[in-house]
C-alpha positions as a Markdown table, in Angstrom:
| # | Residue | x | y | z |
|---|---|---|---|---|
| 1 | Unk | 55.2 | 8.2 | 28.9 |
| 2 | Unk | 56.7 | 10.7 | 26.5 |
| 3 | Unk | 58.5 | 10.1 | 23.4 |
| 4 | Unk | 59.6 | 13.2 | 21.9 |
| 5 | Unk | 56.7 | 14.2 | 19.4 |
| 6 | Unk | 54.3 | 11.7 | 21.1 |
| 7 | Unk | 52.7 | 11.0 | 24.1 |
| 8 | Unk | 51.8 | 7.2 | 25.5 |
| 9 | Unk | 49.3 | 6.7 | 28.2 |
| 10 | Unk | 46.5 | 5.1 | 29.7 |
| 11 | Unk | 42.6 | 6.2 | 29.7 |
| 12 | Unk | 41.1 | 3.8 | 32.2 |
| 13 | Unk | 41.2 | 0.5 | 32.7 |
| 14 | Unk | 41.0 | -0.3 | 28.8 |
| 15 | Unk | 42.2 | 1.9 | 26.3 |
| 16 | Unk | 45.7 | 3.0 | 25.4 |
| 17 | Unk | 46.4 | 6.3 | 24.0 |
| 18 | Unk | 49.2 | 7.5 | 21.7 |
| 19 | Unk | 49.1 | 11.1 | 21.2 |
| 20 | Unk | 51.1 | 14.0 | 19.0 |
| 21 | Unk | 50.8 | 17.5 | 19.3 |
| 22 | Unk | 49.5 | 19.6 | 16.7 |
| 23 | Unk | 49.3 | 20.7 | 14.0 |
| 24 | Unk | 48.6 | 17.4 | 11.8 |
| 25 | Unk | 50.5 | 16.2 | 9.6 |
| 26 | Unk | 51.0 | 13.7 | 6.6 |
| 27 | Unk | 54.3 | 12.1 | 7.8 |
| 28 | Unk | 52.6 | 11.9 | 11.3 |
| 29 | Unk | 48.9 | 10.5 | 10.4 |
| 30 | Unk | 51.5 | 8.2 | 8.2 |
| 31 | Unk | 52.8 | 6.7 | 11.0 |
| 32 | Unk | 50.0 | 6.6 | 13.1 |
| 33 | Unk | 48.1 | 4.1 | 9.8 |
| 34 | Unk | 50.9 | 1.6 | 9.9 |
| 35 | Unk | 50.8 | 1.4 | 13.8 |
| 36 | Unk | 47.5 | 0.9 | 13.5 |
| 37 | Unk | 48.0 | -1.9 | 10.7 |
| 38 | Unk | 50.7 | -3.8 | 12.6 |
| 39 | Unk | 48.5 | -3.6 | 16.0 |
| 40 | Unk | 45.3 | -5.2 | 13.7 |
| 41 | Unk | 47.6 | -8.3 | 12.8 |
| 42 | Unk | 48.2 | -9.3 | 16.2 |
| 43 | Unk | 44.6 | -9.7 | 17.1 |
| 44 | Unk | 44.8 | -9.5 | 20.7 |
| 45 | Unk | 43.2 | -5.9 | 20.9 |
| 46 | Unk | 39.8 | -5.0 | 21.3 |
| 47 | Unk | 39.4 | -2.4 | 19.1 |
| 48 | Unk | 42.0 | 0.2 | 17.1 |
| 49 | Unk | 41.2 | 3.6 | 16.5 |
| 50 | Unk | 43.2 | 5.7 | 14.5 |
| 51 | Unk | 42.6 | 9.8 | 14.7 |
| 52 | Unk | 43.9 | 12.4 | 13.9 |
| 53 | Unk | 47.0 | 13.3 | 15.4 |
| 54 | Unk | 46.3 | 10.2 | 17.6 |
| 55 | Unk | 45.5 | 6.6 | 17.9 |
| 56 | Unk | 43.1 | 4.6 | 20.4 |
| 57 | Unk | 43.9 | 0.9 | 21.5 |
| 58 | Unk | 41.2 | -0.5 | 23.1 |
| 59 | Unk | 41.8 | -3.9 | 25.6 |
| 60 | Unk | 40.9 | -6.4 | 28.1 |
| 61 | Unk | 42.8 | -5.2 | 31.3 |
| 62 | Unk | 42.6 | -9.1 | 32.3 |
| 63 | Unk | 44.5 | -10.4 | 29.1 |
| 64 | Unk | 46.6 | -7.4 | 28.8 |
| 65 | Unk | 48.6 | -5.1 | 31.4 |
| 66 | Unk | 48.3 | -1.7 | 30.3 |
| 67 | Unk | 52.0 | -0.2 | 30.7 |
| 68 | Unk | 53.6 | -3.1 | 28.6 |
| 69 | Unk | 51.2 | -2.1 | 26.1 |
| 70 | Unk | 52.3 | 1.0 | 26.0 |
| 71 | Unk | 56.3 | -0.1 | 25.9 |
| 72 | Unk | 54.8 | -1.6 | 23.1 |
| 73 | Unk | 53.1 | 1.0 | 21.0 |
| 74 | Unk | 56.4 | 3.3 | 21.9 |
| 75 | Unk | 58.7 | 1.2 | 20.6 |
| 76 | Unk | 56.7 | 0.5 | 17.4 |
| 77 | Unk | 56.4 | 4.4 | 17.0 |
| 78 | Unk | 59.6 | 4.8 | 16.7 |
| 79 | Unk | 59.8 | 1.7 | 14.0 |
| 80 | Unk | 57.1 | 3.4 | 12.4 |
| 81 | Unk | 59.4 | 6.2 | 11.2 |
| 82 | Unk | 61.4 | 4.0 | 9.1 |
| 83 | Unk | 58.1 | 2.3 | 7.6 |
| 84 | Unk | 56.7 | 3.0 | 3.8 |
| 85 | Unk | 53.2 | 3.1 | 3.6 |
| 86 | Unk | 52.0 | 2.4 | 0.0 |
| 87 | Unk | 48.6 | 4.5 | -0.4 |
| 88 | Unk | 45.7 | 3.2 | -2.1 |
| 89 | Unk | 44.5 | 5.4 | -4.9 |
| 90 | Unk | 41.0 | 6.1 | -5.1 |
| 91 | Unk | 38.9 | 7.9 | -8.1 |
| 92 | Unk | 35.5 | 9.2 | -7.2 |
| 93 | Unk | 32.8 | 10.5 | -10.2 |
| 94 | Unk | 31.3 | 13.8 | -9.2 |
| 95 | Unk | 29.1 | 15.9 | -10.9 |
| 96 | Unk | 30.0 | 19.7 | -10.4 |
| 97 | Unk | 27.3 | 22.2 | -10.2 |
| 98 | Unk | 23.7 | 23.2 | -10.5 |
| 99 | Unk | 21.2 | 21.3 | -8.2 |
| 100 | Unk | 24.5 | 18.6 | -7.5 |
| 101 | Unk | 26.7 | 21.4 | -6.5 |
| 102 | Unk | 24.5 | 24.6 | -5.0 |
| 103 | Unk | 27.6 | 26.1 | -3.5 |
| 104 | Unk | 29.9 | 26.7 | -6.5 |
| 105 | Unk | 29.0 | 29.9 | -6.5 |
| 106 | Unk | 29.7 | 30.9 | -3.2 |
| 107 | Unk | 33.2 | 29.2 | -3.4 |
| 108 | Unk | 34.0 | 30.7 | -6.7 |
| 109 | Unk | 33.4 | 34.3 | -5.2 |
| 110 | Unk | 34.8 | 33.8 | -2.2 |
| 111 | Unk | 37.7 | 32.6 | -4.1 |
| 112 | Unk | 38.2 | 34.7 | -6.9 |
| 113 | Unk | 37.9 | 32.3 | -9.2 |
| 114 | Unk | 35.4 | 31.1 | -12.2 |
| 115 | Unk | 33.5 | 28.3 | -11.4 |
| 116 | Unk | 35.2 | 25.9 | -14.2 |
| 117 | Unk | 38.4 | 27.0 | -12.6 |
| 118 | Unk | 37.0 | 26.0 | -8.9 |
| 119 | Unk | 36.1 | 22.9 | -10.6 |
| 120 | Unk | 39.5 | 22.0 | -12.5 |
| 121 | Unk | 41.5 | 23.0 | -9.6 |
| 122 | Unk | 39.2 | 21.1 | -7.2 |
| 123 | Unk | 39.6 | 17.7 | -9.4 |
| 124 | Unk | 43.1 | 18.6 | -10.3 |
| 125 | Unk | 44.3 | 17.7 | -6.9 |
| 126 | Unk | 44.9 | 14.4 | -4.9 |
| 127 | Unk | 43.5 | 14.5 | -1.1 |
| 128 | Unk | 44.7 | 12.3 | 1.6 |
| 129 | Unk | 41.8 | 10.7 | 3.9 |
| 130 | Unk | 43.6 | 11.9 | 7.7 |
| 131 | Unk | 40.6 | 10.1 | 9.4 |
| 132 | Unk | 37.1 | 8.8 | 9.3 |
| 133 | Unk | 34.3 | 10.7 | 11.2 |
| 134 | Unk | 31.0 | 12.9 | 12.0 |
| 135 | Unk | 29.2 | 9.7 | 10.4 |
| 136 | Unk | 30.4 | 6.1 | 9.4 |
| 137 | Unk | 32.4 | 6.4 | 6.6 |
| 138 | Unk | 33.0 | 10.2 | 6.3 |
| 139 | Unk | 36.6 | 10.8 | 5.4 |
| 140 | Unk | 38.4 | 14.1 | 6.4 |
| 141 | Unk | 40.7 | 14.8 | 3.7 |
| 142 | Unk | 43.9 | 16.8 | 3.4 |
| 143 | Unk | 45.2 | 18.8 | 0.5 |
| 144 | Unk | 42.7 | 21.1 | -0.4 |
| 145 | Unk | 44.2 | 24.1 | -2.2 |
| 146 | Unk | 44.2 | 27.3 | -0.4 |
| 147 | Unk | 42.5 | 29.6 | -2.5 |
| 148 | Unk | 39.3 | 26.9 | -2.5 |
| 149 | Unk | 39.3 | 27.2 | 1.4 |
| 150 | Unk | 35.4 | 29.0 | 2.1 |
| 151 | Unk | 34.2 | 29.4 | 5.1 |
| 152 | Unk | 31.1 | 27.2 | 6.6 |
| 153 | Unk | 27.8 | 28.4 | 5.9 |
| 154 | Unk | 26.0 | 30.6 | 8.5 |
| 155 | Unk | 22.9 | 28.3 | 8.6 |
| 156 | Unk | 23.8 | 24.5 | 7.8 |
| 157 | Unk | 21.3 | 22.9 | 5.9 |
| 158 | Unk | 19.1 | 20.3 | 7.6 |
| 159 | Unk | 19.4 | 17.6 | 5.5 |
| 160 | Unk | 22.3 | 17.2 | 2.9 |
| 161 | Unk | 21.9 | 14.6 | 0.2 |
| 162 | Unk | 24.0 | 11.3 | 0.0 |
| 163 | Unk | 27.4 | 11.5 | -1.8 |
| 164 | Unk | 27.3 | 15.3 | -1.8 |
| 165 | Unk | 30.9 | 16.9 | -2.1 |
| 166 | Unk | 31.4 | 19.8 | 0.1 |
| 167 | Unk | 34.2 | 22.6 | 1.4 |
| 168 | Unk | 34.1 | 23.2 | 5.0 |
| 169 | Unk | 37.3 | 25.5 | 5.4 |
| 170 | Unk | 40.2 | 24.0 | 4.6 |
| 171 | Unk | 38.7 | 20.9 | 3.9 |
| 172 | Unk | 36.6 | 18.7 | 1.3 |
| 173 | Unk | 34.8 | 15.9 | 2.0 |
| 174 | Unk | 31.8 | 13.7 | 0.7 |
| 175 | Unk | 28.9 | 12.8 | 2.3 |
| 176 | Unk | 28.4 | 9.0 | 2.7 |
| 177 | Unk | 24.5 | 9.5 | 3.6 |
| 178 | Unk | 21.9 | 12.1 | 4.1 |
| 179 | Unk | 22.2 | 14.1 | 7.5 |
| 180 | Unk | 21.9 | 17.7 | 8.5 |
| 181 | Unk | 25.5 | 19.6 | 7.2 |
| 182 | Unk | 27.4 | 22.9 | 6.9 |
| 183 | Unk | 30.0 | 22.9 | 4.3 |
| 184 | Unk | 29.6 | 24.2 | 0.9 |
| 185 | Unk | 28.3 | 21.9 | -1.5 |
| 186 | Unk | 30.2 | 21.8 | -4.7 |
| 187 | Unk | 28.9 | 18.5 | -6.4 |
| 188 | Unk | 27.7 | 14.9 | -5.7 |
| 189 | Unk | 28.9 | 11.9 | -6.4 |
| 190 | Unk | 26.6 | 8.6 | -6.9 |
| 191 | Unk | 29.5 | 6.3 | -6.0 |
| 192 | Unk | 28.2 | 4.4 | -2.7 |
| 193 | Unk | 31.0 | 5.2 | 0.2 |
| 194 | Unk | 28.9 | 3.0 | 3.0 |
| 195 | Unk | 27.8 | -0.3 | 3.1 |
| 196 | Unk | 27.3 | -2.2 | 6.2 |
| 197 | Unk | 26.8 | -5.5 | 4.0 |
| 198 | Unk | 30.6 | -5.2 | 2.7 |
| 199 | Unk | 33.2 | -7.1 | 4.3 |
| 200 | Unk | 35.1 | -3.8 | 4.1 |
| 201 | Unk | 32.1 | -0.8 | 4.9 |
| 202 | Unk | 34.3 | 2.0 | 4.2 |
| 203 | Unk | 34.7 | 1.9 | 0.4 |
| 204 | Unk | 37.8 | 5.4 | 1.6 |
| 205 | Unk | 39.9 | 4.4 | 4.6 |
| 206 | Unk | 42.8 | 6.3 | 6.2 |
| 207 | Unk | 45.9 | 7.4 | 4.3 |
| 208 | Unk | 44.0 | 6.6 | 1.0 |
| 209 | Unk | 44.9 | 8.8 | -1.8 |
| 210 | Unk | 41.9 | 10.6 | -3.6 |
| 211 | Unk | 41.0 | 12.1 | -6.8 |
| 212 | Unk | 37.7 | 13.5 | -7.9 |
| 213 | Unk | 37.0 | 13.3 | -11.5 |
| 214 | Unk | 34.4 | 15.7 | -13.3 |
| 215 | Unk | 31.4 | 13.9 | -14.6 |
| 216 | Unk | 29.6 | 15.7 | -18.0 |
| 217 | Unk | 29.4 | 19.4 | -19.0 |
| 218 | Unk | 29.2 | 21.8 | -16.1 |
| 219 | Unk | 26.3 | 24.0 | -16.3 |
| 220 | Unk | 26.3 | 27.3 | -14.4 |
């Protein structure tokens, strides 16, 4: 089933897909967050999985037939285009530099830029979380400005600490917990992101709104 921009269809016996071509997009991942906020208050699904550019409805094929489910999800995409979704805003301490942030260097010669001024323009900006991946509670984050875009490093380290803020490309994320990583780290932040003991284990969830705020003197 096709809907202009989006695609509806079934993988299996259990999941429903809804699917929109590249390249992503704000007003798209938009959409695809309220979808997935109207299908959670029904309660009749199995599990919701919003992605990016996509979203993953998973069922019970003997409570639920699969192509009314997806007359469903069409018609509440195209609802979804009227919808306004209210981010949440989101501040998160970091600590640029030295042992916190061994990479400022590299970005602030690959960019051209002094390492304050990767800093201020860094935590100057507010990032959209597109999706949560690579580990629970790792948020991919849109709005990174382009002249901070740096390349992965050649050989990823094997173990990057908790709460470590990195650049991999065109986009910055945080680390929820230690685990082998490539980006360039820039600074760490010692605000937990991942608790399996919350009722909410995620403390940054899609379509959030984040800020990074500088923590103490930098020191090159």
């Amino acid at each position: 089933m096709d809907h202009g921009e989006a695609s509806f269809y079934l993988m299996g016996e259990r999941a429903a897909i809804v699917h929109s071509m590249p390249p992503a997009t704000l007003s798209c991942q938009r959409r695809i967050w309220w979808l997935a906020d109207v299908l959670r208050t029904r309660q009749r699904y199995l599990d919701i999985v919003p992605g990016m550019n996509n979203l993953t409805v998973v069922f019970d094929p003997l409570g639920c037939d699969g192509d009314a489910l997806l007359a469903e999800l069409a018609g509440l995409w195209q609802q979804a285009d009227s919808a306004v979704l209210e981010p949440r805003r989101v501040e998160i301490p970091v600590h640029y530099g030295g042992d916190a942030g061994p990479d400022l260097a590299e970005v602030s010669r690959h960019s051209g830029l002094s390492e304050d001024e990767v800093i201020a323009t860094h935590s100057g900006t507010d990032y959209v979380v597109f999706f949560l991946g690579f580990q629970p509670g790792f948020a991919y984050m849109g709005g990174l400005p382009e002249q901070l875009a740096t390349p992965r490093r050649a050989e990823p380290r094997l173990s990057v600490p908790a709460g470590s803020v990195g650049i991999g490309g065109s986009q910055t994320g945080i680390y929820p917990a230690a685990s082998p990583g490539g980006w360039q780290l820039i600074g760490r932040s010692d605000t937990p992101l991942f608790d399996p003991q919350r009722a909410q284990p995620s403390l940054l969830l899609p379509g959030d709104s984040v800020r990074f705020v500088p923590q103490g003197a930098h020191h090159a």
